[in-house]
C-alpha positions in Angstrom: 89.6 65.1 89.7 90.0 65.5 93.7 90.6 69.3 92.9 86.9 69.5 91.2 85.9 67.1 93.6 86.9 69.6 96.3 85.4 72.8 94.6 81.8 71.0 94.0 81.8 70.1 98.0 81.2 73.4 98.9 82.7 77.2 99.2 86.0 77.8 98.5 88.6 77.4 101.3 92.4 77.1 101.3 92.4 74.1 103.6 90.2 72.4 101.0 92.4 72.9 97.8 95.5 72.6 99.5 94.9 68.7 100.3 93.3 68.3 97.1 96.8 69.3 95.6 98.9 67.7 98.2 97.1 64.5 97.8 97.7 64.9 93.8 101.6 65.0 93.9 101.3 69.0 93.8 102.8 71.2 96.4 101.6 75.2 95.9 103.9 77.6 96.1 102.2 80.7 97.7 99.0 80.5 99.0 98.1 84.0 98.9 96.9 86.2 95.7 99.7 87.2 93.1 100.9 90.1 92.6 101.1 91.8 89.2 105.1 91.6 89.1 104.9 87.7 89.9 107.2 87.4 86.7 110.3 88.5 89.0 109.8 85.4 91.1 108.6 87.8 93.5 104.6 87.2 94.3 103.3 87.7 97.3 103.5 91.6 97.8 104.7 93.6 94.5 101.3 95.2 94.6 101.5 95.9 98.3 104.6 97.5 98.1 104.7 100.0 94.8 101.1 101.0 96.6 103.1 102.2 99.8 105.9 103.8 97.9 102.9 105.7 95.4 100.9 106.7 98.3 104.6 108.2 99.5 105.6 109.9 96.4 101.9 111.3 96.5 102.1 112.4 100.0 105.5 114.1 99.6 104.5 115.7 96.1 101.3 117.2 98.0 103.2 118.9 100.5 105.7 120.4 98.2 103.4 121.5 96.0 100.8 122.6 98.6 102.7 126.6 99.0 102.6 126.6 95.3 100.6 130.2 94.0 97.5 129.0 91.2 94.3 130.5 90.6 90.5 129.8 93.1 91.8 128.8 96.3 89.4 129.7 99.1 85.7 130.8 98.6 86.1 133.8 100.6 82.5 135.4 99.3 79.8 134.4 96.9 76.7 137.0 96.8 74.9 139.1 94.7 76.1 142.2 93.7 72.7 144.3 91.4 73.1 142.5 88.6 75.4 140.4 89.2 76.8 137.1 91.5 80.4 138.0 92.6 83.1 135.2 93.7 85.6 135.9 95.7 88.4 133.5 96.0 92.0 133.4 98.1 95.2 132.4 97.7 96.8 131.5 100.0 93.7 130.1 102.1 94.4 131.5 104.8 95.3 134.9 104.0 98.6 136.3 105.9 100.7 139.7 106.0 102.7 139.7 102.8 101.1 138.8 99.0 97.9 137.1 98.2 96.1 136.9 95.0 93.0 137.5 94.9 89.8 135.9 92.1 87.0 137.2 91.3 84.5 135.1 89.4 81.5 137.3 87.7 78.1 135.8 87.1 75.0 137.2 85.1 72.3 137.3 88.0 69.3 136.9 86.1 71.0 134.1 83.5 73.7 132.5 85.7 76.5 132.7 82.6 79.5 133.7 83.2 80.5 137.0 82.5 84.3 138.1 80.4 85.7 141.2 80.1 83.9 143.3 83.0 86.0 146.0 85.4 86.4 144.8 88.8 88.0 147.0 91.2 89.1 145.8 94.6 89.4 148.2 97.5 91.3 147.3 100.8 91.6 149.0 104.0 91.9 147.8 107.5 89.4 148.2 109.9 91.0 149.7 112.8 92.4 152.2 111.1 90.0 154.0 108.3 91.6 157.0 108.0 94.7 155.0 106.0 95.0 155.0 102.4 93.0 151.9 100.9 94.7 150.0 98.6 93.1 149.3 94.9 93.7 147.1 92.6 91.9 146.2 89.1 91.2 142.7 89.0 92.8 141.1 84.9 92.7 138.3 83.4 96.9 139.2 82.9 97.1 137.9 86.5 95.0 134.8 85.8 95.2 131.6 84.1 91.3 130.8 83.7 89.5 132.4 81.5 86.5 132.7 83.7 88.7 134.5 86.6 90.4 137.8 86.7 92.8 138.4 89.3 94.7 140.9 91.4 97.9 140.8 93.6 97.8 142.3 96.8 99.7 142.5 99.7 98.4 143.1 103.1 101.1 145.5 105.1 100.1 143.8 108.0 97.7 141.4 109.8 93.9 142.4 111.1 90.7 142.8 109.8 90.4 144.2 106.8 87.5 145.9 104.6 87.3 144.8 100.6 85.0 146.8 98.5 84.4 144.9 95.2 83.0 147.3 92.3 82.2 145.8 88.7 81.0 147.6 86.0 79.7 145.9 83.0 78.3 147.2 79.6 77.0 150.0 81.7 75.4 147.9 84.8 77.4 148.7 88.4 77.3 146.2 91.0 78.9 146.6 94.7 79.5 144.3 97.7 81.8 144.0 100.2 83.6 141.3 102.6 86.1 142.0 106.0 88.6 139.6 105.8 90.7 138.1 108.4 94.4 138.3 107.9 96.8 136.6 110.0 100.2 137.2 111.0 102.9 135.9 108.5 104.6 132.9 109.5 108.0 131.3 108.3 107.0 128.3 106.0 110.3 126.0 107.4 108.1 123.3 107.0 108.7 124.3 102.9 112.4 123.9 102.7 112.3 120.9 104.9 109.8 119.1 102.7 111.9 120.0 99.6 115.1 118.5 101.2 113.8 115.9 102.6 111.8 114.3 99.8 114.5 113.2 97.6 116.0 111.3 100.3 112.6 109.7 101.6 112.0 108.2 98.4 115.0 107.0 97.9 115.2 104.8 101.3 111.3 103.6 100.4 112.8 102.2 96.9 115.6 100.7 99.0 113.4 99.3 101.3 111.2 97.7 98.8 114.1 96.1 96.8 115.2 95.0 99.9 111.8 93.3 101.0 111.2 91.9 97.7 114.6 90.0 98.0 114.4 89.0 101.4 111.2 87.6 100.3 112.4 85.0 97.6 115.1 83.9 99.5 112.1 82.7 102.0 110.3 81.4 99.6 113.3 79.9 98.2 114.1 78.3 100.9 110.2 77.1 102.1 109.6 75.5 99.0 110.9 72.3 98.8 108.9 70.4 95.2 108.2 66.3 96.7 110.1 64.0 95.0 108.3 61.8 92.2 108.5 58.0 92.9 108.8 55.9 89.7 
């Protein structure tokens, strides 16, 4: 009765249910929300915990997977091209000496649908040196996952500017355009192995941690919680 009393006096407060249990023989436990694993005794900060250790595992599986080779990437270029709207897209992002794959995402100007099965040549030279050999590559959907994408693998000999000619041809229609692309020298990914090595290990001393806590915890509480003895 003092309990309802208390919650029809005004907001809730802790202060406010916490006499109205003492003064009715009760004594609570935690005072704090419970967690979602309060059947293991343990319910104060289950929830807070697995969060840390899932924002961990998430963080950790980013970073490994972040080198990882997959198909858009970067918008490097998205323009018109005759008939046609012509993506471009990257991958890595930041293009580097060494391999890159390269997506190309074709577009019906007039329509906006996507267009399947058209020819797309690539063409790459560098810019401070046209007199080199370009290199070409057809873009397929062999090098693609997508349906909507084709793609090609290049690799840049080294880093500078460099010149891309895009050609597609299409149930007759042609469409050019062109991009210069920056390409950056090629770096050792340590950071890779590292991350790989590491992660295992990092999980492993957050579960620790956490069963660790979790204890600790209900030994506190254990101890802190002391039930008032009934008189009869």
């Amino acid at each position: 009765m003092e309990a309802g009393a208390a919650n029809d006096a005004g907001p809730w407060s802790p202060a406010t249910h916490v006499g109205a249990l003492v003064s009715g023989g009760v004594l609570p436990v935690c005072l704090w929300p419970l967690g979602t694993d309060a059947a293991n005794g343990d319910a104060g900060h289950g929830d807070v915990m697995n969060h840390t250790c899932r924002c961990i595992i998430i963080l950790f599986a980013g970073l490994a997977t972040a080198p990882a080779r997959c198909d858009g990437g970067r918008v490097q270029m998205h323009e018109r091209a005759g008939p046609f709207v012509v993506t471009l897209l990257s991958v890595p992002d930041n293009l580097v000496a060494g391999p890159a794959d390269l997506s190309v995402g074709v577009e019906d100007a007039a329509t906006g649908e996507v267009i399947s099965g058209a020819e797309i040549r690539l063409s790459l030279s560098p810019l401070d040196e046209r007199a080199a050999s370009p290199i070409v590559a057809n873009a397929t959907y062999g090098s693609s996952t997508r349906g909507i994408l084709q793609a090609a693998q290049v690799s840049f000999p080294r880093a500078g500017l460099w010149h891309v000619d895009l050609v597609v041809t299409h149930q007759g229609m042609t469409g050019l355009c062109a991009i210069d692309l920056a390409v950056g020298i090629a770096h050792q990914r340590a950071y890779e192995v590292w991350v790989a090595g590491l992660a295992p290990f990092v999980l492993a001393l957050g579960f620790i941690v956490h069963q660790s806590r979790k204890r600790r915890l209900k030994i506190q509480r254990t101890k802190r919680v002391e039930l008032p003895e009934i008189s009869t």
